[in-house]
N, C-alpha and C positions, 0 to 999 in steps of 0.2 A: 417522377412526382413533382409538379409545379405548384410550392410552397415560396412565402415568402423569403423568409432565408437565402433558399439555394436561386429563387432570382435575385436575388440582390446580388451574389457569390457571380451569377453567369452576367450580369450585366454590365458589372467594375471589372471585368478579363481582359478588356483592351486598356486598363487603366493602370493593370498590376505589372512588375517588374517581372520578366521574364520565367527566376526561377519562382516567383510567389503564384504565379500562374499557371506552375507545375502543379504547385499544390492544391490551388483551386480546381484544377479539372479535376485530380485524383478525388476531392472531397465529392463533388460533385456527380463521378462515377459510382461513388462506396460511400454514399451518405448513410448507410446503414450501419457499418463497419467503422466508420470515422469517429463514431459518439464512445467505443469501446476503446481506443487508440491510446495511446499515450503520446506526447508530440514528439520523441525521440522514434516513437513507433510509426510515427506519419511521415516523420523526415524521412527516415529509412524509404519507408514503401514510394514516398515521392522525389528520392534521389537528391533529398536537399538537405542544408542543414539545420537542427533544432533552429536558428535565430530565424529563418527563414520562415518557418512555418508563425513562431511569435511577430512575424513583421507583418507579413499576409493580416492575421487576426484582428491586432492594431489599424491596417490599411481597409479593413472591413466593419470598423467601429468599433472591435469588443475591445476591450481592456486586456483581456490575454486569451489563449490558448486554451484555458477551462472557460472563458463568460463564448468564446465561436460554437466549442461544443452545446452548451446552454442551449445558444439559439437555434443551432441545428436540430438542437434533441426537439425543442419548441416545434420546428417547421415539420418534422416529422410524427408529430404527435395527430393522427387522422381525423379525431374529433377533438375539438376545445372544450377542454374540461373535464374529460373523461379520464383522461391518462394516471391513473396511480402506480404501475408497475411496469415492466416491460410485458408482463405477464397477466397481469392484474389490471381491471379498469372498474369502474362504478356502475356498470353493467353487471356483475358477476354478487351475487349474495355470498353472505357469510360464509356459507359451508364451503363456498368452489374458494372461496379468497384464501381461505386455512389450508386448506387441500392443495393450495398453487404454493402458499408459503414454506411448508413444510416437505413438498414435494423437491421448491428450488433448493434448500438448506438441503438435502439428503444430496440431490444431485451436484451442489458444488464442493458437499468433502467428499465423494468418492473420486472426482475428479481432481479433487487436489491431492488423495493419496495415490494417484494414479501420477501425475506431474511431479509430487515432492523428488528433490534429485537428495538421493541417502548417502552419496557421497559428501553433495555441499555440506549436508545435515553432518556426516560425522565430521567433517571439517571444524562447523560452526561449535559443534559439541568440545571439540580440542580447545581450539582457542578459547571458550567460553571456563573448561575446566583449569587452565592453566594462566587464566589472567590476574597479573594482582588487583588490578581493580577492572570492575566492568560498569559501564553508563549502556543506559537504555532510553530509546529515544522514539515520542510519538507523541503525538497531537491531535484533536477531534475522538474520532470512536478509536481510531489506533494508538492512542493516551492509553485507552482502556484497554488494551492488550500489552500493553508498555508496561502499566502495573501490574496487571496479571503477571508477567515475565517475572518483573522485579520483585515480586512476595512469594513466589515459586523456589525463584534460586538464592531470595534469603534463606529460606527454607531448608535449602540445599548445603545451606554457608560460604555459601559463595558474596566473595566483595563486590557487591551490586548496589548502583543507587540509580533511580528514576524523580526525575521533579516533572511537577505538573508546568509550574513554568517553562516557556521553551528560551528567555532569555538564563534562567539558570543553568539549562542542559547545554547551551554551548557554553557557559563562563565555566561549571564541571571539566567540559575537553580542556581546558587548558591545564589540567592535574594529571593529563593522561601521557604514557610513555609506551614504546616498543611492545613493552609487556602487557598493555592493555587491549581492551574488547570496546567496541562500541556494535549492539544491536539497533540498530535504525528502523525503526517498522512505518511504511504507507504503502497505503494500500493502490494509492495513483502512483509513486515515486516519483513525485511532481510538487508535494509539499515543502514548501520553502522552506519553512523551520528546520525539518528534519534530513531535508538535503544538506545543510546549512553544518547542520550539527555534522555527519559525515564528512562533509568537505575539513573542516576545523578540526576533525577528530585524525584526520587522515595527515594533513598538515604535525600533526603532535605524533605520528608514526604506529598510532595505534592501529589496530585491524578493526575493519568495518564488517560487519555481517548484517545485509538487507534483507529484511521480510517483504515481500511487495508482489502484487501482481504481475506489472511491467518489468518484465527482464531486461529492457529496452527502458531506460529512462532515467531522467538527470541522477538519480541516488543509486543506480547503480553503475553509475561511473566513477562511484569512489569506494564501490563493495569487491572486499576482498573475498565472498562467501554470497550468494544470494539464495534463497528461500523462498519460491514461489507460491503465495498465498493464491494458489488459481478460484478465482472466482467474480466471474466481469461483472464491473457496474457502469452505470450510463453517469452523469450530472445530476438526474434526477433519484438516484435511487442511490447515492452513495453515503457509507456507512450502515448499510441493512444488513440485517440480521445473521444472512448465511456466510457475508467478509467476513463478520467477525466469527460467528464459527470456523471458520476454516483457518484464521490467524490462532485461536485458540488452540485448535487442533494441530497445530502445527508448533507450539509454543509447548504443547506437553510433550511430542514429539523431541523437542530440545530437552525438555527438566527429565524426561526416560533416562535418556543416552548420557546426560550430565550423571546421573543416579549410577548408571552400568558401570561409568568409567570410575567414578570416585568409591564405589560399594560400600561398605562400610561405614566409611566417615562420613557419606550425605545421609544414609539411615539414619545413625546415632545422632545427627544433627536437628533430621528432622521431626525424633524422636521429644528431643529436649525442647523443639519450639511447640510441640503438641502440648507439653507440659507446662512452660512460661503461658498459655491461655487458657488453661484449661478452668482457672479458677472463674474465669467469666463465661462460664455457661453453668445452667442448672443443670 
């Protein structure tokens, strides 16, 4: 397909440094596959290393590794202006748009309980039940699953806190020790904040537990436990609807097994927080 993009990508190849022209062919062969990537996942596939792939990107005008996908997704888009989903376009009336969206959402949690690995999960459930303090860590739509987590395993009485600030969520790791948890949730594991916060939390020796699509990718080079939130987004469609179902789903997944292990004393806990609300509802 001869879009602007991928000439511009074939035309700078005799300009690029050896191994960034490794990575350009591969883009170039799997432009389809390349917008789902991760750039730990692209280095891999193209034999090079993550800086390599952010050099190329740079050497190609974008700003980073997400604005190259941008453009790609852009060049691959077959009509201007039509594009709303990978699945969906402005072609498609109401009923087919509903019937694609709820159809994608069904099909990305069975696949993610089909991918969840229940070993990491009980792993993550250990350290989760036996940390003196735990930090929870997300930003954008995976903020919203960060709090989710963190009002769950209040719930549970577990010593949990999440800020919406991500400058507050790294100055938190510096309170963290051995005996602590740090949940990291992105759904790229390419978010800077929240790598950020793993890297620092890892540094203070606490264990890291990442939620994330990419198993392959900067945050989980500092996960002691990962949790794969299966369910691909391109640049254009990130943070929709079925990510965060499948992060949710995967978050009650952890408050069960948190529940199994502790029995009684998460009950009776979350018994007493039913009751400190209760006076605010009719």
């Amino acid at each position: 397909m001869e879009t602007v993009f991928l000439a511009h990508i074939e035309s700078n190849l005799s300009q690029l440094h050896p191994a960034e022209r490794k990575v350009a062919r591969y883009i170039l062969n799997h432009p389809q596959e390349t917008v789902y990537l991760s750039v730990a996942e692209l280095a891999e596939r193209a034999g090079v290393s993550t800086a390599t792939v952010i050099r190329l990107s740079q050497a190609l005008g974008c700003q980073g590794y997400y604005h190259l996908k941008m453009s790609l997704m852009k060049s691959l888009a077959t009509t201007p202006h039509t594009y709303v989903d990978e699945d969906i376009d402005l072609s498609d009336d109401l009923h087919t748009a509903v019937n694609k969206v709820f159809e994608q959402s069904i099909n990305s949690l069975k696949n993610a309980s089909q991918l969840l690995d229940v070993e990491q999960l009980q792993r993550a459930v250990t350290l989760l039940s036996e940390a003196d303090k735990i930090a929870i860590s997300g930003v954008g739509t995976s903020g919203i699953a960060a709090q989710d987590l963190n009002y769950k395993l209040i719930r549970l009485g577990l010593p949990t806190q999440h800020y919406i600030d991500s400058h507050i969520q790294l100055i938190t790791c510096c309170g963290l020790s051995e005996q602590s948890a740090v949940v990291a949730i992105s759904h790229s594991g390419s978010t800077h904040e929240v790598v950020e916060v793993a890297r620092l939390a890892k540094e203070m020796g606490a264990s890291v537990i990442a939620l994330t699509h990419h198993t392959r990718s900067p945050l989980t080079t500092y996960a002691d436990v990962i949790l794969r939130t299966a369910s691909p987004e391109t640049p254009f469609t990130s943070g929709k609807i079925s990510s965060i179902m499948v992060q949710m789903a995967v978050i009650d997944c952890i408050c069960i097994g948190v529940t199994l292990v502790l029995g009684e004393r998460a009950i009776q806990h979350a018994e007493k927080t039913a009751e400190a609300v209760k006076s605010t509802k009719y």
